[in-house]
C-alpha positions as YAML, in Angstrom:
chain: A
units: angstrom
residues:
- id: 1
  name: UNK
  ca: [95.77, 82.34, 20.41]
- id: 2
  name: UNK
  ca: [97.97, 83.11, 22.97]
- id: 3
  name: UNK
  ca: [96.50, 86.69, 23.84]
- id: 4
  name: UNK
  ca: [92.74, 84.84, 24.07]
- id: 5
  name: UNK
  ca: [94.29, 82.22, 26.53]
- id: 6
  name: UNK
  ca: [95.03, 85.00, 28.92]
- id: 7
  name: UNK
  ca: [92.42, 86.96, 28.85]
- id: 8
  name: UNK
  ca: [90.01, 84.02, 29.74]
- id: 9
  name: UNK
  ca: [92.13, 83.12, 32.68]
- id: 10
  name: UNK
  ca: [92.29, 86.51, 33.70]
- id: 11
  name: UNK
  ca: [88.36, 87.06, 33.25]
- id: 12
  name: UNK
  ca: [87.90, 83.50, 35.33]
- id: 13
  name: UNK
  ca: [90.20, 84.49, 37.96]
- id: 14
  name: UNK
  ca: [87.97, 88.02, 38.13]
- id: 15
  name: UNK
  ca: [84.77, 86.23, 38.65]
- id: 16
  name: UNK
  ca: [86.31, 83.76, 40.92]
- id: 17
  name: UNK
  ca: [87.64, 86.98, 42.93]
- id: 18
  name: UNK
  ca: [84.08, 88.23, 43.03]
- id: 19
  name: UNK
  ca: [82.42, 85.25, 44.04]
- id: 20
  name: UNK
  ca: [84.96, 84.84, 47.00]
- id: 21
  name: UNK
  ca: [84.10, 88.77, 48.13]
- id: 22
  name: UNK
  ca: [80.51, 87.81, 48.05]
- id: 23
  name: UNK
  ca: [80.83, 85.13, 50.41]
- id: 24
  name: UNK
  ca: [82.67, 86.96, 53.13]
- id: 25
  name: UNK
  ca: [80.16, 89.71, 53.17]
- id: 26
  name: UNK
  ca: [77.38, 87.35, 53.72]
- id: 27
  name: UNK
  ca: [79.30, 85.97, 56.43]
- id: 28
  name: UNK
  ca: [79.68, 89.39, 57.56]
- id: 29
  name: UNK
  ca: [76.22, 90.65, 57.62]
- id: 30
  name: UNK
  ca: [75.21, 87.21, 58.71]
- id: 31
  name: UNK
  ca: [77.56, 87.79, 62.03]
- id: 32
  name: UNK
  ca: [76.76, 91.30, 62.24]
- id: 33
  name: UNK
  ca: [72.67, 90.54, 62.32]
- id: 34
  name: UNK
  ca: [73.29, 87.91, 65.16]
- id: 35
  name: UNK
  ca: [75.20, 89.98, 66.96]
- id: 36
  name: UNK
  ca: [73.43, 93.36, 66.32]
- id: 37
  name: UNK
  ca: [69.89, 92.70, 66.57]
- id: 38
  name: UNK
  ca: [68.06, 91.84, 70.28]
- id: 39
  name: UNK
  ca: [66.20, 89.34, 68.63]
- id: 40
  name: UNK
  ca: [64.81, 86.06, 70.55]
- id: 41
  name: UNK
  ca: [62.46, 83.19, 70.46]
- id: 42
  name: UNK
  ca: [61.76, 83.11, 73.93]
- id: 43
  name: UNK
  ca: [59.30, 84.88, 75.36]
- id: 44
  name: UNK
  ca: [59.96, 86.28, 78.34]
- id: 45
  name: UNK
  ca: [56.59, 86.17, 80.27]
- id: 46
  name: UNK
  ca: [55.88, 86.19, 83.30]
- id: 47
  name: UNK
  ca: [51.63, 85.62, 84.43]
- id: 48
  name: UNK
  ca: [50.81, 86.47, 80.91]
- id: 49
  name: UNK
  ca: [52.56, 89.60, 80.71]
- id: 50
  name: UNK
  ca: [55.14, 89.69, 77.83]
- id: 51
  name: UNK
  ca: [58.30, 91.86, 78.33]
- id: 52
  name: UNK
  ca: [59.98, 93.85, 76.05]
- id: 53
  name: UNK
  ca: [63.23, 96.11, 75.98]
- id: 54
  name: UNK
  ca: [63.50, 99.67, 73.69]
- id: 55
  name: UNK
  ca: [64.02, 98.50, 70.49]
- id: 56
  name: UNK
  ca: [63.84, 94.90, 71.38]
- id: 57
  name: UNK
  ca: [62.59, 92.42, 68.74]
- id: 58
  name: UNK
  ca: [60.16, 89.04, 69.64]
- id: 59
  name: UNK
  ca: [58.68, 86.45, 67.67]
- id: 60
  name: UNK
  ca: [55.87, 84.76, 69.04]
- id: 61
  name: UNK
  ca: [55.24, 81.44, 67.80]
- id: 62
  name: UNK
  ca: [52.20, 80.72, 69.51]
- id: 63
  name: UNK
  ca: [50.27, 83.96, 68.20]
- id: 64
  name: UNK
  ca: [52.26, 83.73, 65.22]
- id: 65
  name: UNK
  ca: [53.51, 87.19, 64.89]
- id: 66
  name: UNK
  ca: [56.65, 89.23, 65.34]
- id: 67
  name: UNK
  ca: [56.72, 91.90, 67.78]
- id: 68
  name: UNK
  ca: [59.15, 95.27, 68.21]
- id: 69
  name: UNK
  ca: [59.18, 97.70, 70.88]
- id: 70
  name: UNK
  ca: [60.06, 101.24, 68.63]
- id: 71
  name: UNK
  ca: [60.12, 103.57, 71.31]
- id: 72
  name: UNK
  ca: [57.94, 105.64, 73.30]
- id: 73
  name: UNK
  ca: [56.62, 108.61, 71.59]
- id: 74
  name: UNK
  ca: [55.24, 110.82, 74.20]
- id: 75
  name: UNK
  ca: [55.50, 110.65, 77.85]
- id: 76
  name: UNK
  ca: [53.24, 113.32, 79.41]
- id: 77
  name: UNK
  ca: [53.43, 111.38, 82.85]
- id: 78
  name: UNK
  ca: [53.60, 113.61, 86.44]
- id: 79
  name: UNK
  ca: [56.70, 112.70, 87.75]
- id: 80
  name: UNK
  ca: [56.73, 111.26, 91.47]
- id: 81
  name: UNK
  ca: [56.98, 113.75, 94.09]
- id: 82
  name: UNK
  ca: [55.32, 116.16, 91.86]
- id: 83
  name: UNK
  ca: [51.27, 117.42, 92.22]
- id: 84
  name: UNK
  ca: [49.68, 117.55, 88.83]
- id: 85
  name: UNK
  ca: [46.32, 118.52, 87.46]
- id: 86
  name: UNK
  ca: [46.45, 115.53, 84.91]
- id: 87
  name: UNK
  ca: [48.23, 112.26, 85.51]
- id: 88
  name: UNK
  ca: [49.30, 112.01, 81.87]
- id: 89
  name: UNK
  ca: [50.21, 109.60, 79.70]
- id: 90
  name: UNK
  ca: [52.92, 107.59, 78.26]
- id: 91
  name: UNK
  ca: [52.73, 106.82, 75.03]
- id: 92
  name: UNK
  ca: [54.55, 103.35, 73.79]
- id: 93
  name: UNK
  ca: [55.00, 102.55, 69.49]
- id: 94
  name: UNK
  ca: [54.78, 99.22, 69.09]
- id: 95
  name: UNK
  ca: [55.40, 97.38, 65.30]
- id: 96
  name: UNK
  ca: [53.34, 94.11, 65.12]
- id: 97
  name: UNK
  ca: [53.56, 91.65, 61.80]
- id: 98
  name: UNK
  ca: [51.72, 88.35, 61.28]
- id: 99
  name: UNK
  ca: [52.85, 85.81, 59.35]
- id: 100
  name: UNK
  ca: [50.91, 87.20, 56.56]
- id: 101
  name: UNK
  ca: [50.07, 90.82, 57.29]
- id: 102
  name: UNK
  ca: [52.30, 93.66, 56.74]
- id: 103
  name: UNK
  ca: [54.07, 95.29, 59.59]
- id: 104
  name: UNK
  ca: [52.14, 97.96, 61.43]
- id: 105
  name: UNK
  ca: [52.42, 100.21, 64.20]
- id: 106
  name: UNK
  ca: [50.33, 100.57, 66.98]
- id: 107
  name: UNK
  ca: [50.34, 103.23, 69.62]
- id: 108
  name: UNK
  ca: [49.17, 102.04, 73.05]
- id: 109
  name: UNK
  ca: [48.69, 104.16, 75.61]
- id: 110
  name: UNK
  ca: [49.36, 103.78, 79.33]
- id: 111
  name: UNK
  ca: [45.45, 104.52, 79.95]
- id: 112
  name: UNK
  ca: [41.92, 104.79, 78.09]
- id: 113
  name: UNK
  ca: [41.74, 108.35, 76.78]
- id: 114
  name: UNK
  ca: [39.27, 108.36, 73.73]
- id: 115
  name: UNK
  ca: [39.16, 112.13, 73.28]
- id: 116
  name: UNK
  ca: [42.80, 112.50, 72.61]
- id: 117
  name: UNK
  ca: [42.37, 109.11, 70.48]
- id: 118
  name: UNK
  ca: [44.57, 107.42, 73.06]
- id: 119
  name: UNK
  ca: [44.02, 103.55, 73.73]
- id: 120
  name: UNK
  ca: [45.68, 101.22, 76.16]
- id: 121
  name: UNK
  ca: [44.21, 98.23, 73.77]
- id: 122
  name: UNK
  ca: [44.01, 97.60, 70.20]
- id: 123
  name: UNK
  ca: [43.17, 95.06, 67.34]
- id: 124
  name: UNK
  ca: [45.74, 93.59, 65.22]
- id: 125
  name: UNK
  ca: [45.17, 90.03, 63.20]
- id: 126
  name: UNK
  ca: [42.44, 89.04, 65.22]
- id: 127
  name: UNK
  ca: [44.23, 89.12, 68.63]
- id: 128
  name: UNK
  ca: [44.01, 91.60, 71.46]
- id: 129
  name: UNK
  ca: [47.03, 93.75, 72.16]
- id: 130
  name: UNK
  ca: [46.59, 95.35, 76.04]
- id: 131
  name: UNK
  ca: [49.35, 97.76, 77.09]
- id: 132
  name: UNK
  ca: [49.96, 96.24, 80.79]
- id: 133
  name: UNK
  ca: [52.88, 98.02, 82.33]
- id: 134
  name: UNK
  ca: [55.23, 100.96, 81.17]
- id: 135
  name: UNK
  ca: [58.45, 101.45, 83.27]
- id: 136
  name: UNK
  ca: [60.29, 103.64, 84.36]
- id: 137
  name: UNK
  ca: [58.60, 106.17, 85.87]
- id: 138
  name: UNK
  ca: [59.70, 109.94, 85.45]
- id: 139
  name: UNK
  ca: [61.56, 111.18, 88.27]
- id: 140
  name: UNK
  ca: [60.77, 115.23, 88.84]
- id: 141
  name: UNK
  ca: [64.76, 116.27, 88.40]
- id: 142
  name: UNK
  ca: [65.05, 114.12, 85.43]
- id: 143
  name: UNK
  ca: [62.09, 114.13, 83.25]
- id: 144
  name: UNK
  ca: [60.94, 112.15, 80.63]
- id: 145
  name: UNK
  ca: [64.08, 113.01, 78.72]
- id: 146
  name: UNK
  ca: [66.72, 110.86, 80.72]
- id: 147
  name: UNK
  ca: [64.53, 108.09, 79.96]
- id: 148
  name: UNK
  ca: [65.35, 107.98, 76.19]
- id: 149
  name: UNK
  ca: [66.19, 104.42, 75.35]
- id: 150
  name: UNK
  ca: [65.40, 103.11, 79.05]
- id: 151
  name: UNK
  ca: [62.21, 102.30, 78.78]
- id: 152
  name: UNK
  ca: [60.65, 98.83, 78.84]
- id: 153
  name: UNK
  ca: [56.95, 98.00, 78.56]
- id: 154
  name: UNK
  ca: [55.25, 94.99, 79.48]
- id: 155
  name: UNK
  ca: [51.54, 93.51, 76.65]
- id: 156
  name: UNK
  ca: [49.16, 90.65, 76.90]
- id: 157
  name: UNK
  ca: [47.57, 89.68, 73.88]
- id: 158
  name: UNK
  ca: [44.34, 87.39, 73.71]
- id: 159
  name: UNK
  ca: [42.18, 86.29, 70.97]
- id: 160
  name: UNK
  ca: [39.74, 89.03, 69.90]
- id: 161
  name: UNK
  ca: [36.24, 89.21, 71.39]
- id: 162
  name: UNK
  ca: [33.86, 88.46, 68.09]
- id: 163
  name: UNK
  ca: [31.34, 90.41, 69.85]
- id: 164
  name: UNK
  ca: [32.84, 93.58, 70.16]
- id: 165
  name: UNK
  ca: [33.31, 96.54, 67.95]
- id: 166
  name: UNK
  ca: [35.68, 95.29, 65.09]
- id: 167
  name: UNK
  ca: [35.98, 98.84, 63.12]
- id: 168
  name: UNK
  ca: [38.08, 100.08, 66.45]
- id: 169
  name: UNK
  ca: [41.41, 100.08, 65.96]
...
């Protein structure tokens, strides 16, 4: 009887050691989330234009969808002081998610080139998505390179035309 007595309080004080680890790794994670991710509810807009950081997270209450600024996957740009035959273009990956939808990523494009399939607007959720602004701008004795993780990009987004072509992504 004895043996059975100690065994249960030493299974009970197991599971009460477990349950107390548990709750200081939430807490963890929980602080480590606030702390780690640039994520805000304020949208930092200025004349319609919303701004985002590299890797900077938004949620936009009134379109109702969360928006992330991945990267920028190409940036072909001429760099000032530097004659080109093509201006180029930056490309910026941006992750959109509706309240409902499934994230997805879009690639906007600094300018309108359909026959490299490159697009400065898009459709996602029945809203508009315009690529406004992309800085910085190379610089000839950099390149695109030094800008790794510099970048920030500036999008409108407005309701979606019902006219227009809805099979264009």
């Amino acid at each position: 009887m004895f043996h059975k007595v100690i065994i249960l309080s030493l299974g009970i004080f197991a599971l009460t050691g477990c349950d107390a680890q548990k709750k200081s790794r939430m807490n963890t994670k929980a602080a480590e989330m606030s702390t780690g991710t640039k994520s805000t509810t304020t949208n930092n807009q200025k004349d319609g234009v919303i701004y985002l950081n590299e890797g900077e997270n938004k949620f936009l209450r009134e379109y109702q969808m969360n928006v992330t600024f991945k990267g920028v996957s190409e940036d072909s740009r001429c760099p000032e002081g530097v004659n080109c035959i093509w201006a180029g273009v930056a490309l910026a990956q941006v992750e959109v998610m509706g309240t409902s939808t499934r994230p997805m990523i879009l690639n906007l494009a600094s300018g309108d080139f359909p026959g490299r399939n490159y697009h400065q607007s898009t459709e996602f959720n029945g809203y508009t998505i315009t690529l406004q602004d992309i800085a910085p701008y190379p610089k000839s004795q950099d390149g695109a390179k030094a800008l790794a993780g510099k970048y920030k990009i500036g999008i409108t987004i407005k309701k979606a035309d019902q006219s227009a072509d809805s099979t264009r992504k």
